[in-house]
C-alpha positions in Angstrom: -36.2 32.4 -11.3 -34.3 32.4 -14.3 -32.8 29.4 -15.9 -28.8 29.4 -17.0 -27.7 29.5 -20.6 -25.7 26.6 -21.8 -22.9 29.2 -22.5 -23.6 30.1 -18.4 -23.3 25.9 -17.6 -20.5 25.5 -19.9 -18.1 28.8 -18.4 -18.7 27.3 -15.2 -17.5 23.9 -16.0 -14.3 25.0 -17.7 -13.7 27.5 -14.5 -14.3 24.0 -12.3 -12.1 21.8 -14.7 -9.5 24.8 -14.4 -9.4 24.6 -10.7 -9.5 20.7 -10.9 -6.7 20.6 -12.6 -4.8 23.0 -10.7 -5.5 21.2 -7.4 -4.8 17.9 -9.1 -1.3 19.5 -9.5 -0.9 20.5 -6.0 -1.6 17.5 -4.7 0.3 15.6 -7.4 3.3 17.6 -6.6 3.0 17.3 -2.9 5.8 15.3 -2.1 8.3 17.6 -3.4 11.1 16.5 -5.4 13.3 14.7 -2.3 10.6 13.1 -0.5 12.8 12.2 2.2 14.4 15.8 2.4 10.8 17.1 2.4 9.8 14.8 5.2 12.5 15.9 7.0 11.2 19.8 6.2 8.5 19.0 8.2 9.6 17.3 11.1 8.6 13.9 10.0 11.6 11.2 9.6 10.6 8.7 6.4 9.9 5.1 7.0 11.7 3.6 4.2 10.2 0.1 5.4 6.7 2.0 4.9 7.3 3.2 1.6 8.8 -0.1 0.1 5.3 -1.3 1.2 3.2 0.7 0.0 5.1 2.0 -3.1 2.3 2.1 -5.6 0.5 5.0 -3.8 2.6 7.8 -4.3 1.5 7.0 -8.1 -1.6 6.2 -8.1 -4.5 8.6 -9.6 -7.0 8.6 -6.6 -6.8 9.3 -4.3 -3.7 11.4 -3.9 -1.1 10.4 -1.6 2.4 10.7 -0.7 3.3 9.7 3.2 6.2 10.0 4.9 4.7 7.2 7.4 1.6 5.6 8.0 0.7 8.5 9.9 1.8 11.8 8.2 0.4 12.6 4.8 2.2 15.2 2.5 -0.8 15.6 0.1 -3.1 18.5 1.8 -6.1 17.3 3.6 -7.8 19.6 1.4 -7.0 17.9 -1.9 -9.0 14.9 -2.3 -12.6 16.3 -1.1 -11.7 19.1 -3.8 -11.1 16.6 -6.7 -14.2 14.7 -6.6 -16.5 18.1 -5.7 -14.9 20.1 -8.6 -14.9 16.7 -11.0 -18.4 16.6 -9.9 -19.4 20.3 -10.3 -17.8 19.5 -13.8 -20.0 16.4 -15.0 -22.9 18.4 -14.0 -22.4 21.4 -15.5 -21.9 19.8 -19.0 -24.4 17.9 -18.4 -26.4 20.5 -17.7 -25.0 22.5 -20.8 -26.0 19.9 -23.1 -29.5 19.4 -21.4 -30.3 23.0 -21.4 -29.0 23.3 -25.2 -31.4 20.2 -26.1 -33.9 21.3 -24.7 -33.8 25.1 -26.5 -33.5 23.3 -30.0 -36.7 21.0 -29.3 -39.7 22.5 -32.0 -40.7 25.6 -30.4 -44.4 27.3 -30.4 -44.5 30.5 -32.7 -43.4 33.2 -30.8 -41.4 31.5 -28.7 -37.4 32.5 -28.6 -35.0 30.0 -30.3 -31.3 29.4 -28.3 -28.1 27.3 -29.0 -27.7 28.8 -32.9 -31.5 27.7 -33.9 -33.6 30.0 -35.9 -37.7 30.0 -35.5 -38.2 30.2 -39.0 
């Protein structure tokens, strides 16, 4: 089997960073710009007594959230899973960048190929 190139761990963690971020928007953006016209939008009438409760979570960074009540949830289902698998996918593909880089620029036997820049010589 052969092993990934850093470059091959590192495109794959920008790809995953690029989609985190793009979900991160969706589900920051949710809500929609009215929350209680987009409540409305989708049959769901807004609990104003609800929201002066719990009006910290709308802002907050994780997880994502934006409810109309304590039972309706404008963020996709979707969302949260995705954050922390493609954050995830992201840690461990620079890690895994860096690890495989390392490990090409230890001393090398004669003969052997040098990666990451390194020459044998």
């Amino acid at each position: 089997m052969r092993r990934l190139s850093p470059l091959a761990w590192l495109a794959v963690a920008v790809a995953s960073s690029f989609l985190l971020g793009i979900t991160y928007f969706v589900g920051m953006f949710s809500g929609g710009h009215e929350i209680d016209e987009t409540c409305a939008s989708v049959g769901r009438p807004m609990d104003d007594q609800y929201r002066a409760e719990h009006w910290r979570e709308p802002g907050q960074w994780f997880p994502l959230r934006n409810k109309c009540d304590a039972d309706h949830d404008l963020v996709p289902v979707w969302v949260n899973p995705a954050v922390v698998v493609l954050a995830l996918l992201t840690g461990v593909c620079v890690v895994g960048s860096v690890g495989r880089c390392a490990k090409d620029l230890l001393p090398r036997r004669a003969g052997q190929k040098a990666a990451c820049g390194s020459s044998t010589e």
